[in-house]
mmJSON file of the N, C-alpha and C atoms, coordinates in Angstrom:
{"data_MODEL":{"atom_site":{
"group_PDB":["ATOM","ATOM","ATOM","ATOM","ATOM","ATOM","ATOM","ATOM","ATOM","ATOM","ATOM","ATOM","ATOM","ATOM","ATOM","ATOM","ATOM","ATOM","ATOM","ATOM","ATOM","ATOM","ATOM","ATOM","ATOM","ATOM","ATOM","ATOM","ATOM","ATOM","ATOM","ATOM","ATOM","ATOM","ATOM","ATOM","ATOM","ATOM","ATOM","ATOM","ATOM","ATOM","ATOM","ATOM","ATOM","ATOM","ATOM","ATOM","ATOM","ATOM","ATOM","ATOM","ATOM","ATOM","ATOM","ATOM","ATOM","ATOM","ATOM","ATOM","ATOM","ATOM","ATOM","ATOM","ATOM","ATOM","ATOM","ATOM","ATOM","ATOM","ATOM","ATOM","ATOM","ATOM","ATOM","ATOM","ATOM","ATOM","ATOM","ATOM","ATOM","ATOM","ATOM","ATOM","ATOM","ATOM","ATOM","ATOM","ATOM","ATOM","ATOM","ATOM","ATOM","ATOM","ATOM","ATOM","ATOM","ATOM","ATOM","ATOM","ATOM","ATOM","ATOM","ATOM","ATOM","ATOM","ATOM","ATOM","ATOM","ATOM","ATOM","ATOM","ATOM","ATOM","ATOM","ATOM","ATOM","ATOM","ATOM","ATOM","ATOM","ATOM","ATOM","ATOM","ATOM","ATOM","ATOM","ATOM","ATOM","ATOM","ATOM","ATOM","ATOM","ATOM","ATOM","ATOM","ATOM","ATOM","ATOM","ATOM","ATOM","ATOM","ATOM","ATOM","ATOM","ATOM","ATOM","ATOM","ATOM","ATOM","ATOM","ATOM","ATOM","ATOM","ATOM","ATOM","ATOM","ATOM","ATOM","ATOM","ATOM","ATOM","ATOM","ATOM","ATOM","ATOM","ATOM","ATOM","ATOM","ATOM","ATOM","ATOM","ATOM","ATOM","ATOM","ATOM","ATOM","ATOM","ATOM","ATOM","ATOM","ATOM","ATOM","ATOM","ATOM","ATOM","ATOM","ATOM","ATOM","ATOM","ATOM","ATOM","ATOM","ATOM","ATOM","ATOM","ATOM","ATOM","ATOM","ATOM","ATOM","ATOM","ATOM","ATOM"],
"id":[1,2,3,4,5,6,7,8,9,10,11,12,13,14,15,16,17,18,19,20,21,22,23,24,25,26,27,28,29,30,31,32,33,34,35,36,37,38,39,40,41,42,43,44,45,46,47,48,49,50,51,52,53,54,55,56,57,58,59,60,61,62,63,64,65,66,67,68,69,70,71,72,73,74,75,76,77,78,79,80,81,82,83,84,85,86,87,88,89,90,91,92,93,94,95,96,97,98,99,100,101,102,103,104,105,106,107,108,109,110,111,112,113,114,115,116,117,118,119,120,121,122,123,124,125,126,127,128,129,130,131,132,133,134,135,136,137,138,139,140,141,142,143,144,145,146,147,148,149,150,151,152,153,154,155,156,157,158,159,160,161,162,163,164,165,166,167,168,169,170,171,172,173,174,175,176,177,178,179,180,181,182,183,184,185,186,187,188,189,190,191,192,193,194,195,196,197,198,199,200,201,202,203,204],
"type_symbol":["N","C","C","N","C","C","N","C","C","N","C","C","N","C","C","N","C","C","N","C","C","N","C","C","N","C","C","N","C","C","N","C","C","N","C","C","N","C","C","N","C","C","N","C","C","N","C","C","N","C","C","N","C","C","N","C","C","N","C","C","N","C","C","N","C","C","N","C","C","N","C","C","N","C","C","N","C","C","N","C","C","N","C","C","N","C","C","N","C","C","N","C","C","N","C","C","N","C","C","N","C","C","N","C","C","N","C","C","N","C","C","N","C","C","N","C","C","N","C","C","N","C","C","N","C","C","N","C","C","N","C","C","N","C","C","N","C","C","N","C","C","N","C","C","N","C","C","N","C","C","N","C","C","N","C","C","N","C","C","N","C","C","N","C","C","N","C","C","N","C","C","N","C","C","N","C","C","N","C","C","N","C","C","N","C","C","N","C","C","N","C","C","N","C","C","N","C","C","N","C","C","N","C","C"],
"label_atom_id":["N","CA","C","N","CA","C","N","CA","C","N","CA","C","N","CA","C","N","CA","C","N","CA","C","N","CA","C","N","CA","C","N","CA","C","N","CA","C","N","CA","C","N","CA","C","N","CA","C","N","CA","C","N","CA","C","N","CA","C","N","CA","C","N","CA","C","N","CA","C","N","CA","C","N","CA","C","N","CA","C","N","CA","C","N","CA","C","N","CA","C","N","CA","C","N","CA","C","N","CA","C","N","CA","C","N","CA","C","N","CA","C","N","CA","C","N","CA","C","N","CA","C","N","CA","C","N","CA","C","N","CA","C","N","CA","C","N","CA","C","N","CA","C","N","CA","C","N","CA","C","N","CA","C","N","CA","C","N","CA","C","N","CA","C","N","CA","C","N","CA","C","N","CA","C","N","CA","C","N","CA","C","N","CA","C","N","CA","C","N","CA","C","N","CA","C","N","CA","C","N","CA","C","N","CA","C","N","CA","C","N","CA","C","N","CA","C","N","CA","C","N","CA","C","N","CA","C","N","CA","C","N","CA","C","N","CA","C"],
"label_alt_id":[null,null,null,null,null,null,null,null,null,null,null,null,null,null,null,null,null,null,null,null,null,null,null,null,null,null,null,null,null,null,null,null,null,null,null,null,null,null,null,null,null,null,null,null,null,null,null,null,null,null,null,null,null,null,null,null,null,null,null,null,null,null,null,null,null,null,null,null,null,null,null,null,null,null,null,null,null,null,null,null,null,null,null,null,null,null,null,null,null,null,null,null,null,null,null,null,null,null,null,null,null,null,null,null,null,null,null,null,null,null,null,null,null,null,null,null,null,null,null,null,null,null,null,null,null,null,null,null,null,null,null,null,null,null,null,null,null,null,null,null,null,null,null,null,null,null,null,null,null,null,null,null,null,null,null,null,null,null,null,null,null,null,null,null,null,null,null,null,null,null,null,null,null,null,null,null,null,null,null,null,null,null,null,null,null,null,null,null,null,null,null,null,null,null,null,null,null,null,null,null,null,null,null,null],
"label_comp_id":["UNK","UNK","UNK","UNK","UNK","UNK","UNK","UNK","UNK","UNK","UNK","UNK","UNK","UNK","UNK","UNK","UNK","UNK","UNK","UNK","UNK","UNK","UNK","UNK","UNK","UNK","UNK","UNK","UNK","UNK","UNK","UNK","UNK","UNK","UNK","UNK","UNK","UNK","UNK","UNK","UNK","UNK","UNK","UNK","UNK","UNK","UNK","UNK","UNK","UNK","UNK","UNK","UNK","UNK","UNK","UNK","UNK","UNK","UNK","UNK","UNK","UNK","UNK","UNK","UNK","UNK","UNK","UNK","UNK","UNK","UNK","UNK","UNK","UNK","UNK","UNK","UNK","UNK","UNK","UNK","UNK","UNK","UNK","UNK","UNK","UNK","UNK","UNK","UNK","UNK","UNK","UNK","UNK","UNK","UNK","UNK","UNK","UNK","UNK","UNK","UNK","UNK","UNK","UNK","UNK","UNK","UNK","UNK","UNK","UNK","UNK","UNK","UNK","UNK","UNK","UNK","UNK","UNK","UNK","UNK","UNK","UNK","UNK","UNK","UNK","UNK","UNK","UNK","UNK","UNK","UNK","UNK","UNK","UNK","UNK","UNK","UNK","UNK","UNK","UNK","UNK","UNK","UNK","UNK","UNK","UNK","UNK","UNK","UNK","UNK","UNK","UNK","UNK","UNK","UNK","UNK","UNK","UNK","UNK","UNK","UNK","UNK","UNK","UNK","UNK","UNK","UNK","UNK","UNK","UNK","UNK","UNK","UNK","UNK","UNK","UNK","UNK","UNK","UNK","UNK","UNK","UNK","UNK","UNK","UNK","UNK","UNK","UNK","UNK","UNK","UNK","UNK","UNK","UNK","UNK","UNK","UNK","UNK","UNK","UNK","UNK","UNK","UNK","UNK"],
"label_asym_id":["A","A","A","A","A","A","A","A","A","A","A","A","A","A","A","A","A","A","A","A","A","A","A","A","A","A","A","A","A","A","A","A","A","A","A","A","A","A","A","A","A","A","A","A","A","A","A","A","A","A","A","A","A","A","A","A","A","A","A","A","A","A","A","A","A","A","A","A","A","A","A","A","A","A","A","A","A","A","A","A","A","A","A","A","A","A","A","A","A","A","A","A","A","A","A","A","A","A","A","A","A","A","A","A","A","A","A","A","A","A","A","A","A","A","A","A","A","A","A","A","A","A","A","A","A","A","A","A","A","A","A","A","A","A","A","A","A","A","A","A","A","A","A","A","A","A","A","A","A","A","A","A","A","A","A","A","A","A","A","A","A","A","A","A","A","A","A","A","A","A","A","A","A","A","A","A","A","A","A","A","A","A","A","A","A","A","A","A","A","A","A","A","A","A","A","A","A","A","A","A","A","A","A","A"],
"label_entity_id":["1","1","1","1","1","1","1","1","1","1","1","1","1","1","1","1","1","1","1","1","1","1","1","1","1","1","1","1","1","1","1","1","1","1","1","1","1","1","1","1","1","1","1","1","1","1","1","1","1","1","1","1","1","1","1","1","1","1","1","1","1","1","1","1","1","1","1","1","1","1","1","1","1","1","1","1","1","1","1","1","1","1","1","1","1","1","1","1","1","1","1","1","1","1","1","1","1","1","1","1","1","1","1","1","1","1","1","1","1","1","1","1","1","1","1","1","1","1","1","1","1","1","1","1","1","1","1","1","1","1","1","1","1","1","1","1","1","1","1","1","1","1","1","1","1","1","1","1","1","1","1","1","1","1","1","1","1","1","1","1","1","1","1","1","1","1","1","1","1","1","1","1","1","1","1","1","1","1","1","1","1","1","1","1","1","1","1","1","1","1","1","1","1","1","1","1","1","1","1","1","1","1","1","1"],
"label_seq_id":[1,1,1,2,2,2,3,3,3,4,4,4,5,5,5,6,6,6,7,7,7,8,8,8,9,9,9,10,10,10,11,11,11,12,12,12,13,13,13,14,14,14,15,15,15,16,16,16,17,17,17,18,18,18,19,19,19,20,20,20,21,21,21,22,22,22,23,23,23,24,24,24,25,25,25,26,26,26,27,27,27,28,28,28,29,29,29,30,30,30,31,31,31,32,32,32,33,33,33,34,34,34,35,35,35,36,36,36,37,37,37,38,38,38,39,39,39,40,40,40,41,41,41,42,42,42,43,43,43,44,44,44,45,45,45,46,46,46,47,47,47,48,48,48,49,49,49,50,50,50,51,51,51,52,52,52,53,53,53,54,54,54,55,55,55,56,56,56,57,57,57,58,58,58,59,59,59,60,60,60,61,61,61,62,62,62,63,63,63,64,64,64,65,65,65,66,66,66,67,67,67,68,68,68],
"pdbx_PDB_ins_code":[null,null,null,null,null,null,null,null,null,null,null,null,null,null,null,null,null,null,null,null,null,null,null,null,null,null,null,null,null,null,null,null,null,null,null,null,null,null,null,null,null,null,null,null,null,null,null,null,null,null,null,null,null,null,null,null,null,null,null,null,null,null,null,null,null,null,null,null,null,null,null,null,null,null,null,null,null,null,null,null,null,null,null,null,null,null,null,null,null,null,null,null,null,null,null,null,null,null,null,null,null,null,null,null,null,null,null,null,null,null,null,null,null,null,null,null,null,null,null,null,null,null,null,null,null,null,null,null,null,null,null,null,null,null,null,null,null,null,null,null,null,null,null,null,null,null,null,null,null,null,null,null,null,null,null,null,null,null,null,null,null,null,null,null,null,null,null,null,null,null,null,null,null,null,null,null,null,null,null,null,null,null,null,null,null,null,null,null,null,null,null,null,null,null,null,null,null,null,null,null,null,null,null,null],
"Cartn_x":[24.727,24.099,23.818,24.262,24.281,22.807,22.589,21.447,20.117,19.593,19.002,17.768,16.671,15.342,14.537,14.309,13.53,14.55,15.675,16.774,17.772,17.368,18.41,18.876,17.745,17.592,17.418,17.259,17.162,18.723,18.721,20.26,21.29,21.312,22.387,22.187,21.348,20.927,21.193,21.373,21.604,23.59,23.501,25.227,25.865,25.061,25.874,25.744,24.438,24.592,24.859,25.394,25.58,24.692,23.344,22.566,21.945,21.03,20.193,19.577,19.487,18.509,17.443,17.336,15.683,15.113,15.781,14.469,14.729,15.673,14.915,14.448,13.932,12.915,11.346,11.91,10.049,9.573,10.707,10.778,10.002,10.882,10.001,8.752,7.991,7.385,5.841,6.265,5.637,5.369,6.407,6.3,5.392,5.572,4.433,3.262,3.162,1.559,0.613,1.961,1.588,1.854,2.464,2.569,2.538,1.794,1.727,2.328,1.616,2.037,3.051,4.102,5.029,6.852,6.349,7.246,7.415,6.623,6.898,7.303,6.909,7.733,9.078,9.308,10.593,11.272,10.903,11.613,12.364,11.367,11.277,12.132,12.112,13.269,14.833,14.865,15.91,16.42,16.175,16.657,17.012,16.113,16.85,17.65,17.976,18.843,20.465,20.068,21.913,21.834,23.303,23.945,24.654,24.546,24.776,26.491,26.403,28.287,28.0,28.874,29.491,30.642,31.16,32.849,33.061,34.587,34.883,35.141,36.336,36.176,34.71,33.637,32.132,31.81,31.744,31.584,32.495,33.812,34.255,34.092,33.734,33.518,31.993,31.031,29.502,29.788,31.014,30.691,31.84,32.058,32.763,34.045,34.921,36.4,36.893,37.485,37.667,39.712,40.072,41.501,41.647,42.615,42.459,43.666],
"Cartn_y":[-9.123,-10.406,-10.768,-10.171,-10.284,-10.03,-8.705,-8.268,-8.52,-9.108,-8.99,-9.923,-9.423,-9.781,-10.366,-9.688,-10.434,-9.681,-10.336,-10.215,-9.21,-8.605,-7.536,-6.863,-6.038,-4.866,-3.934,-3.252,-2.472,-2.428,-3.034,-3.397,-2.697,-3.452,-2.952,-1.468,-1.155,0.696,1.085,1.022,1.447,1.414,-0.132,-0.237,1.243,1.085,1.623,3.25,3.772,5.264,5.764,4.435,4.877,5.646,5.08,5.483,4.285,4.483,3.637,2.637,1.009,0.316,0.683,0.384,1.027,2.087,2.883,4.099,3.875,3.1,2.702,1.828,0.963,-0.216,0.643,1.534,2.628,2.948,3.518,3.96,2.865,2.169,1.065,0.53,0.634,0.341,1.65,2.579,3.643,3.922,3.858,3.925,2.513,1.036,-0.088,0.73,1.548,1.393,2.513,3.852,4.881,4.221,4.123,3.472,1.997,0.759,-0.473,-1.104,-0.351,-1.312,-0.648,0.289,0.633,0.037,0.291,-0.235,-1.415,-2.51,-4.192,-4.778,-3.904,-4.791,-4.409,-2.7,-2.819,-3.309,-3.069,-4.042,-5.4,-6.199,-7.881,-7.904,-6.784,-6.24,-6.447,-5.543,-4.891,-6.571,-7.167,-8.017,-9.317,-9.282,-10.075,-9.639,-8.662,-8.048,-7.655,-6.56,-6.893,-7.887,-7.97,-9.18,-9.205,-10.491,-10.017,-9.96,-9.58,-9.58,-10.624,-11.816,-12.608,-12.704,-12.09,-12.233,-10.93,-11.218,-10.196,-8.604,-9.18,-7.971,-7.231,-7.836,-7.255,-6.415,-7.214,-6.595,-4.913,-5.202,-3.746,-3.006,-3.179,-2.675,-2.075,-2.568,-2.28,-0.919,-1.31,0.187,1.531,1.216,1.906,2.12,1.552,1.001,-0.117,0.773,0.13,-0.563,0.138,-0.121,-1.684,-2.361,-4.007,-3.875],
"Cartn_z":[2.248,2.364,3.824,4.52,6.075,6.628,6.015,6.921,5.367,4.935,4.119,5.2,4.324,4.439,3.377,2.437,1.18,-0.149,-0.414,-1.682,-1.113,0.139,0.448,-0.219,-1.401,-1.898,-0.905,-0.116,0.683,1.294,1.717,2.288,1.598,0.547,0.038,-0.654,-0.683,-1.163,0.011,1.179,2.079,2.662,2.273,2.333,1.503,0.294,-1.147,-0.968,-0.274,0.047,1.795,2.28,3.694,3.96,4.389,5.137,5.905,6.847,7.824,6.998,7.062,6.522,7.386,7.945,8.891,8.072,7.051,6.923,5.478,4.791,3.389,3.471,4.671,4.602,4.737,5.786,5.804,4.458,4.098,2.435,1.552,1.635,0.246,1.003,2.147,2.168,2.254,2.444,1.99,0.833,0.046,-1.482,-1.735,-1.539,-1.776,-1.674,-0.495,-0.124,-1.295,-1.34,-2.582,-3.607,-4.298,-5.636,-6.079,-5.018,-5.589,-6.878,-7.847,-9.134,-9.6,-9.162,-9.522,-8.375,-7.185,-6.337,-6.244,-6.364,-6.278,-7.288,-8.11,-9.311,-9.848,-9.192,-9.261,-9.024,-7.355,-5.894,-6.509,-7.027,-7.578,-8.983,-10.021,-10.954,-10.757,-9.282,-9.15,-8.473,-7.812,-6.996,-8.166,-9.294,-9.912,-11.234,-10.862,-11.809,-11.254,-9.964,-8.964,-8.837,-8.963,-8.435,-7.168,-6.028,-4.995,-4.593,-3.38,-3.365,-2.623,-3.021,-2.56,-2.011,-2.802,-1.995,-1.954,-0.908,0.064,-0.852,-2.093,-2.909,-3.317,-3.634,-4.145,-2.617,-1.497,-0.432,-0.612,-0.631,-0.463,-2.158,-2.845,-4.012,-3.673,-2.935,-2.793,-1.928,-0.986,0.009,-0.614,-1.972,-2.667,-2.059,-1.501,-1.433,-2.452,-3.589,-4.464,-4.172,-2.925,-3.245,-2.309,-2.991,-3.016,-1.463],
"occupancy":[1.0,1.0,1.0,1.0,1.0,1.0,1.0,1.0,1.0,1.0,1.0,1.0,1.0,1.0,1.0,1.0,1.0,1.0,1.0,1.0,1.0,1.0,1.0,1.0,1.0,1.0,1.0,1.0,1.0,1.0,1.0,1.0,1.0,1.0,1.0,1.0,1.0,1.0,1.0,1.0,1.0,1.0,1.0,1.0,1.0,1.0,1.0,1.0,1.0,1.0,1.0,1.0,1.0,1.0,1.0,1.0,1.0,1.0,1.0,1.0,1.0,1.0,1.0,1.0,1.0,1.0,1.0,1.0,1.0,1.0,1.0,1.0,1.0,1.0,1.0,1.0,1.0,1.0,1.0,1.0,1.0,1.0,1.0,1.0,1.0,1.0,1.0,1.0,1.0,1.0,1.0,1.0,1.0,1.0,1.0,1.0,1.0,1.0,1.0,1.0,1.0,1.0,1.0,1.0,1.0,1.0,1.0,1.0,1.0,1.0,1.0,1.0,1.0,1.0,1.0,1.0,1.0,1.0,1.0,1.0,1.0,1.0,1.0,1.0,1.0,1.0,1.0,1.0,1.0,1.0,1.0,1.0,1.0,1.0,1.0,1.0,1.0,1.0,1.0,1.0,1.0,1.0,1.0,1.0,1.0,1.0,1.0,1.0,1.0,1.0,1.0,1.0,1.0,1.0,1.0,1.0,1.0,1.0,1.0,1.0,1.0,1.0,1.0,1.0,1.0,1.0,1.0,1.0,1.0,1.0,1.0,1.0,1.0,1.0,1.0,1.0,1.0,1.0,1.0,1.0,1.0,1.0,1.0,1.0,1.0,1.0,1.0,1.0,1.0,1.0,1.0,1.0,1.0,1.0,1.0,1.0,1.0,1.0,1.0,1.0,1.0,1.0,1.0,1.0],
"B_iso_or_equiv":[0.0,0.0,0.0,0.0,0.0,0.0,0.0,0.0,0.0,0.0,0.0,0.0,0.0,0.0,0.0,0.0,0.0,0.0,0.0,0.0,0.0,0.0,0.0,0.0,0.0,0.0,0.0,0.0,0.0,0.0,0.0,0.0,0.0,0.0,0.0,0.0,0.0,0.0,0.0,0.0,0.0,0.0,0.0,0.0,0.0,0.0,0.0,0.0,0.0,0.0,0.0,0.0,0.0,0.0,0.0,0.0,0.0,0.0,0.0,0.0,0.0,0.0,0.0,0.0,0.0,0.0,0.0,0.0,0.0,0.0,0.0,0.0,0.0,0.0,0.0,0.0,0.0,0.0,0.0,0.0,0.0,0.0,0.0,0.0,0.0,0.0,0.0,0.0,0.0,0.0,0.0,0.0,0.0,0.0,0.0,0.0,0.0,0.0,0.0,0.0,0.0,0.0,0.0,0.0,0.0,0.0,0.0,0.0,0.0,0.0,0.0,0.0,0.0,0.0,0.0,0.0,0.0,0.0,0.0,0.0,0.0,0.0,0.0,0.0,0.0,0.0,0.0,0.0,0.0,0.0,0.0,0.0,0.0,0.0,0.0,0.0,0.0,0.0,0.0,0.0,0.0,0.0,0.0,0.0,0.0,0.0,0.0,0.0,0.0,0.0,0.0,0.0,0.0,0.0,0.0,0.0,0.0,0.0,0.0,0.0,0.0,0.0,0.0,0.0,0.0,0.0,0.0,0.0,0.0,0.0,0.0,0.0,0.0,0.0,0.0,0.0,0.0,0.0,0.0,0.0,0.0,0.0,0.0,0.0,0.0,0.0,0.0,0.0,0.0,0.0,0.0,0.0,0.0,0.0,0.0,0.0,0.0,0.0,0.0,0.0,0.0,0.0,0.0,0.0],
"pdbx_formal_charge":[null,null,null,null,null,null,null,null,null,null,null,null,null,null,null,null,null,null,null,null,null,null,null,null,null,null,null,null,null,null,null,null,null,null,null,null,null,null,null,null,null,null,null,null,null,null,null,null,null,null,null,null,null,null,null,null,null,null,null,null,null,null,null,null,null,null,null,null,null,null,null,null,null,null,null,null,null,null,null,null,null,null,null,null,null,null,null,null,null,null,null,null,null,null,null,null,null,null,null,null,null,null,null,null,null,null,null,null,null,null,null,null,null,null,null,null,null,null,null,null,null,null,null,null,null,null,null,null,null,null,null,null,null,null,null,null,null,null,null,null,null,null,null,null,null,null,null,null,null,null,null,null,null,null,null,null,null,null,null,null,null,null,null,null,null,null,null,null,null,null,null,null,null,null,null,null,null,null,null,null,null,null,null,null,null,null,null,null,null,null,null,null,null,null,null,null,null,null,null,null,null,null,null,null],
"auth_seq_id":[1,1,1,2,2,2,3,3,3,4,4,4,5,5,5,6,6,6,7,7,7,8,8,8,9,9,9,10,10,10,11,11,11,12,12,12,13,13,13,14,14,14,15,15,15,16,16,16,17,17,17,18,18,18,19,19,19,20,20,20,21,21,21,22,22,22,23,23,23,24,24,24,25,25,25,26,26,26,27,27,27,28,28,28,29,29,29,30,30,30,31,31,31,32,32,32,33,33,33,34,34,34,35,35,35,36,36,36,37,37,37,38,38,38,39,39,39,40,40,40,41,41,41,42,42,42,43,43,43,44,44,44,45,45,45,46,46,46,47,47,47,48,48,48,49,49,49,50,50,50,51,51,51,52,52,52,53,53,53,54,54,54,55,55,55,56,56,56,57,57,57,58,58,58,59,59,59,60,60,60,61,61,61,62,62,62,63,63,63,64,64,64,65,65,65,66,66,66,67,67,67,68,68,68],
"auth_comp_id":["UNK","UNK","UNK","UNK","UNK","UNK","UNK","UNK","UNK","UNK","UNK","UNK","UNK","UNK","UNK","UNK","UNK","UNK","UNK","UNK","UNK","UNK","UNK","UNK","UNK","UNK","UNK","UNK","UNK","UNK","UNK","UNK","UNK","UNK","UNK","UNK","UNK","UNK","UNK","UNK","UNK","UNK","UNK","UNK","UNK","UNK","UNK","UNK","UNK","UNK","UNK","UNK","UNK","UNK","UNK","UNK","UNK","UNK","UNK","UNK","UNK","UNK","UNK","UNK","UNK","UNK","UNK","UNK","UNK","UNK","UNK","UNK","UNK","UNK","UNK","UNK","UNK","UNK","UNK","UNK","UNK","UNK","UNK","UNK","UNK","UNK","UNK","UNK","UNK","UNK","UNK","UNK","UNK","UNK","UNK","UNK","UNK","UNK","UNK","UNK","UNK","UNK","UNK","UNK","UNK","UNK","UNK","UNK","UNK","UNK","UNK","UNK","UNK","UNK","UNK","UNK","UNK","UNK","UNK","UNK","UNK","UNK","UNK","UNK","UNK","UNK","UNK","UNK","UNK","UNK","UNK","UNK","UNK","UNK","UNK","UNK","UNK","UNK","UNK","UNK","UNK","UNK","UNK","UNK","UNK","UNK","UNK","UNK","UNK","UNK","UNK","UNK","UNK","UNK","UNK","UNK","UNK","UNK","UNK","UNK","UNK","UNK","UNK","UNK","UNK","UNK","UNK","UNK","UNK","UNK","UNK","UNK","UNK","UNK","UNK","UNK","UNK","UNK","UNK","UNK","UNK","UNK","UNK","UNK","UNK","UNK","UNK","UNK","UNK","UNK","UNK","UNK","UNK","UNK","UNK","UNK","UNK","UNK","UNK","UNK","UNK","UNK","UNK","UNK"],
"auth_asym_id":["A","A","A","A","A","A","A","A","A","A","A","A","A","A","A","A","A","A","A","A","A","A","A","A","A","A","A","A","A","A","A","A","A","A","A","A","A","A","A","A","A","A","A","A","A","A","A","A","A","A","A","A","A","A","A","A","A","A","A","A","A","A","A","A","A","A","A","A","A","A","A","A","A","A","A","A","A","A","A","A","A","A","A","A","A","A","A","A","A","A","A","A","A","A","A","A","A","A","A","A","A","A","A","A","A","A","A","A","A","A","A","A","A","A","A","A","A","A","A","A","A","A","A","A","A","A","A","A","A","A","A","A","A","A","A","A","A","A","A","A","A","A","A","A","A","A","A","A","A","A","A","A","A","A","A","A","A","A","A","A","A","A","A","A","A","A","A","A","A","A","A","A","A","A","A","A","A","A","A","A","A","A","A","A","A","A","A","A","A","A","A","A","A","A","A","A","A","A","A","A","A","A","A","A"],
"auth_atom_id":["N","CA","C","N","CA","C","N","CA","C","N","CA","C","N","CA","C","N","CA","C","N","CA","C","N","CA","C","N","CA","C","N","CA","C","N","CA","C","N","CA","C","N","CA","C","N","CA","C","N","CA","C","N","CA","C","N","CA","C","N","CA","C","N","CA","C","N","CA","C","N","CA","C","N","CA","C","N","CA","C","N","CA","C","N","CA","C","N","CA","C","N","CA","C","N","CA","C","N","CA","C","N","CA","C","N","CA","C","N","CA","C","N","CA","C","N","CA","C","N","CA","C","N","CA","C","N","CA","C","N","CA","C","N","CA","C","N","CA","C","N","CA","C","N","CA","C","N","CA","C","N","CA","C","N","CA","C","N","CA","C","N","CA","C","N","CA","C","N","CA","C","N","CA","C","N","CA","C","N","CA","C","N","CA","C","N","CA","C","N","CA","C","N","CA","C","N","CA","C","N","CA","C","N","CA","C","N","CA","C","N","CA","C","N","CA","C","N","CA","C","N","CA","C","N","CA","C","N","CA","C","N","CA","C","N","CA","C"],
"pdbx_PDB_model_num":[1,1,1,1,1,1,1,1,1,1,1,1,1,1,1,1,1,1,1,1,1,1,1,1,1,1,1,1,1,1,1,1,1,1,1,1,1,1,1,1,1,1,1,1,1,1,1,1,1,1,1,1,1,1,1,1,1,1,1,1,1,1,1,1,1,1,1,1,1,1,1,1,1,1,1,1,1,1,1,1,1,1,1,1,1,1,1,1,1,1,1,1,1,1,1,1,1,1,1,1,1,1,1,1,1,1,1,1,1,1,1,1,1,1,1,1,1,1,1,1,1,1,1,1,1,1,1,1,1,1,1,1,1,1,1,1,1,1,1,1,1,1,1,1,1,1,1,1,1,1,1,1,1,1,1,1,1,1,1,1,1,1,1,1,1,1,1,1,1,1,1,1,1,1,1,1,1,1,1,1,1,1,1,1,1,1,1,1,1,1,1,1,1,1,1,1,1,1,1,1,1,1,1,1]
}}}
């Protein structure tokens, strides 16, 4: 929730596979430009479908540290 931009879908695919937000933001936006009617409406899917972490446990549950 920290670093989000528009639902911080990206973000958190990035929290969740430890990798760079910077290059799954290139990503989804490469994919917008190739696949339009398939990427935005996922994008807009997916964001209202996760749910975000709010609290501190969801936070460490997102970066897969499940021990309390």
């Amino acid at each position: 929730m920290e670093d989000r931009w528009l639902g911080g879908i990206c973000s958190g695919i990035a929290i969740y596979m430890d990798w760079d937000v910077s290059l799954i933001r290139v990503a989804c936006i490469i994919l917008s430009l190739v696949s339009f009617f398939i990427t935005i409406p996922a994008y807009f899917a997916a964001w209202i479908i996760i749910p975000g972490a709010k609290t501190e446990e969801d936070k460490k549950r997102m970066r897969g540290n499940f021990n309390k």
